[in-house]
C-alpha positions as a Markdown table, in Angstrom:
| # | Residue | x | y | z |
|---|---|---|---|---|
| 1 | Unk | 5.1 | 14.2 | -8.7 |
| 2 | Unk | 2.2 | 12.6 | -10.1 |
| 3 | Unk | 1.7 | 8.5 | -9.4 |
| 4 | Unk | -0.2 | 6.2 | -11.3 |
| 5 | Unk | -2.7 | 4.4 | -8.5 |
| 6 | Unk | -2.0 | 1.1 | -9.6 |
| 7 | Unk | -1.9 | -2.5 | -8.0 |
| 8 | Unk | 1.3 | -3.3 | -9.2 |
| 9 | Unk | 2.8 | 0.3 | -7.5 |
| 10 | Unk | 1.5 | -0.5 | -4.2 |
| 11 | Unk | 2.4 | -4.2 | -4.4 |
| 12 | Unk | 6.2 | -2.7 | -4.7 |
| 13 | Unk | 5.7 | -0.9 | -1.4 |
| 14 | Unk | 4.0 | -3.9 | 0.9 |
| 15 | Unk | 5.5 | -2.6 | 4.2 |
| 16 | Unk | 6.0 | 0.9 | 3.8 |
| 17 | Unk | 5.0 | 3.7 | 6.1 |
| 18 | Unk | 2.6 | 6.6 | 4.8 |
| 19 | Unk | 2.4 | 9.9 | 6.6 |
| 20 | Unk | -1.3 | 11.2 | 7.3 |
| 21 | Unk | -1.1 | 14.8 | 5.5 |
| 22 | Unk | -3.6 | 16.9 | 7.9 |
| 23 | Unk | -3.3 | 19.4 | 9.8 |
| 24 | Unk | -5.1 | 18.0 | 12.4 |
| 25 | Unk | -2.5 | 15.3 | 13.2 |
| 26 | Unk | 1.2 | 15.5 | 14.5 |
| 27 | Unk | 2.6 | 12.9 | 13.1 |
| 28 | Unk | 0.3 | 9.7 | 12.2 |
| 29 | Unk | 1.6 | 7.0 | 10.1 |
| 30 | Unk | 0.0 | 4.0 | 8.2 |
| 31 | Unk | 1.9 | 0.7 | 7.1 |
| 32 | Unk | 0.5 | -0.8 | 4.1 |
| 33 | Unk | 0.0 | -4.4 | 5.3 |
| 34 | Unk | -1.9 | -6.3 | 2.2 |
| 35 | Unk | -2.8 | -5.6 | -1.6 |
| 36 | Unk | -5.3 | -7.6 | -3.0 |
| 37 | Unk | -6.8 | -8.0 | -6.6 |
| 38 | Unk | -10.3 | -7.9 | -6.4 |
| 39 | Unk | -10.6 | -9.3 | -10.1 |
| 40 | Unk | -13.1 | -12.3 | -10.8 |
| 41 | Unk | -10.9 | -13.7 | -12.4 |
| 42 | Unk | -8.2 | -15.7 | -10.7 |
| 43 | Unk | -5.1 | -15.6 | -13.8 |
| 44 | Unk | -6.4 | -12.2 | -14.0 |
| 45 | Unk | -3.7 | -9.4 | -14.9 |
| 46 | Unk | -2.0 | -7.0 | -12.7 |
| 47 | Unk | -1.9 | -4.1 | -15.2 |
| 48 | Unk | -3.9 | -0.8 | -15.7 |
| 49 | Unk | -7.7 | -0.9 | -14.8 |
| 50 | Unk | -7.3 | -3.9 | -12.3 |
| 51 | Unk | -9.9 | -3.7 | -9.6 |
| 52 | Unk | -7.6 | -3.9 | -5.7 |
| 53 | Unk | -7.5 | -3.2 | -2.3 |
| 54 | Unk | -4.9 | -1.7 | 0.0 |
| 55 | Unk | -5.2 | -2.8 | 3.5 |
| 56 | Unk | -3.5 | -0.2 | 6.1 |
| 57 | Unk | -2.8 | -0.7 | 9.4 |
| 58 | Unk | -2.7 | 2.5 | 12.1 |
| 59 | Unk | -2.4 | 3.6 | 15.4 |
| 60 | Unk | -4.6 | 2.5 | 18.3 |
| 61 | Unk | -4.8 | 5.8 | 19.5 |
| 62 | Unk | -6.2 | 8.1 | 15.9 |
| 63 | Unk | -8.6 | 6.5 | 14.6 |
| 64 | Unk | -9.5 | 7.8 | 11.1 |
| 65 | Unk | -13.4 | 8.0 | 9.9 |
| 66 | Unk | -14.3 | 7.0 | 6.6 |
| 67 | Unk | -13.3 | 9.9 | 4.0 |
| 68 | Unk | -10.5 | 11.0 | 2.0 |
| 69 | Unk | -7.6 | 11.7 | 3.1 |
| 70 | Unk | -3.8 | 13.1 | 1.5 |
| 71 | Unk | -1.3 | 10.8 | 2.2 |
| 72 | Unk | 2.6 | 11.2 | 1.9 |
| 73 | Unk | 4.9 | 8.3 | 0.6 |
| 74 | Unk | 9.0 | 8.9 | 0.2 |
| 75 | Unk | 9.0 | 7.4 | -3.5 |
| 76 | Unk | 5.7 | 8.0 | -4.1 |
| 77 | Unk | 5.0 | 11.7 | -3.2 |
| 78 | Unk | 1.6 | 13.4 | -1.9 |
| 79 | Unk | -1.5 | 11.3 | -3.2 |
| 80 | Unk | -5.2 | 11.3 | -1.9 |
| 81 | Unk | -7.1 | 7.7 | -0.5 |
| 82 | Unk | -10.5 | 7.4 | 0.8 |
| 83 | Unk | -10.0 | 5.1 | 3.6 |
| 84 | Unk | -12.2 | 3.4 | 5.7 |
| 85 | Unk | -12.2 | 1.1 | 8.9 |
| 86 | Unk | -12.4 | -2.8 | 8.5 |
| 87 | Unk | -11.5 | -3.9 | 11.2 |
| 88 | Unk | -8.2 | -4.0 | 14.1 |
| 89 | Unk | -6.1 | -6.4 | 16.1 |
| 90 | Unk | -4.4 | -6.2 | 19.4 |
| 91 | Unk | -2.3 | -3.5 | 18.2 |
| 92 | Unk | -3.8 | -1.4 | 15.6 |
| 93 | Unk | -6.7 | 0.1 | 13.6 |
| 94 | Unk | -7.0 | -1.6 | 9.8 |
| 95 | Unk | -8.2 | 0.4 | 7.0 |
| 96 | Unk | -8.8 | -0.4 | 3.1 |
| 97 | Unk | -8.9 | 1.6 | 0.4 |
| 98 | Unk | -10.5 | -0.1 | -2.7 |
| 99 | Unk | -10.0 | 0.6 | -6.6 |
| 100 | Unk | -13.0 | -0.2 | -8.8 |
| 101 | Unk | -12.1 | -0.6 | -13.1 |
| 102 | Unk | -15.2 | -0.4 | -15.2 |
């Protein structure tokens, strides 16, 4: 299955879990906490080209270096991210993703 990396195809799954596709790692998960558009523009619009972020929230316990990595989704299949750390809270490593349009 192919996906269109889109703002409006994350924005659908705000709260969903991803799988960490590695061999390296049993079985990490992210939850997609935040989309963001990153236009200049306020009234800007969500379709194709739109510059976002993806905010992700992981384990305590994996932390992920900056890189690409696959990631599994149920409705959205296998896709590849390059995520980096931003930041944590009391529970969890954050990472973002960002989309750049030209």
């Amino acid at each position: 299955m192919s996906i269109k990396l889109e703002m409006s195809v994350f924005s659908k799954c705000l709260g969903d879990r991803y799988r960490l596709a590695s061999e390296l790692s049993a079985d990490v998960h992210l939850e997609l906490l935040k989309v963001t558009n990153l236009q200049r523009s306020p009234d800007a619009d969500e379709e194709v080209g739109a510059s976002f972020s993806l905010i992700f929230r992981g384990p305590l316990d994996y932390v992920l270096s900056e890189q690409v990595y696959r990631l599994e989704h149920e409705k959205l299949g296998v896709f590849e991210l390059c995520l980096a750390p931003v930041g944590m809270d009391e529970s969890s490593l954050h990472y973002e993703a960002v989309f750049i349009s030209s």
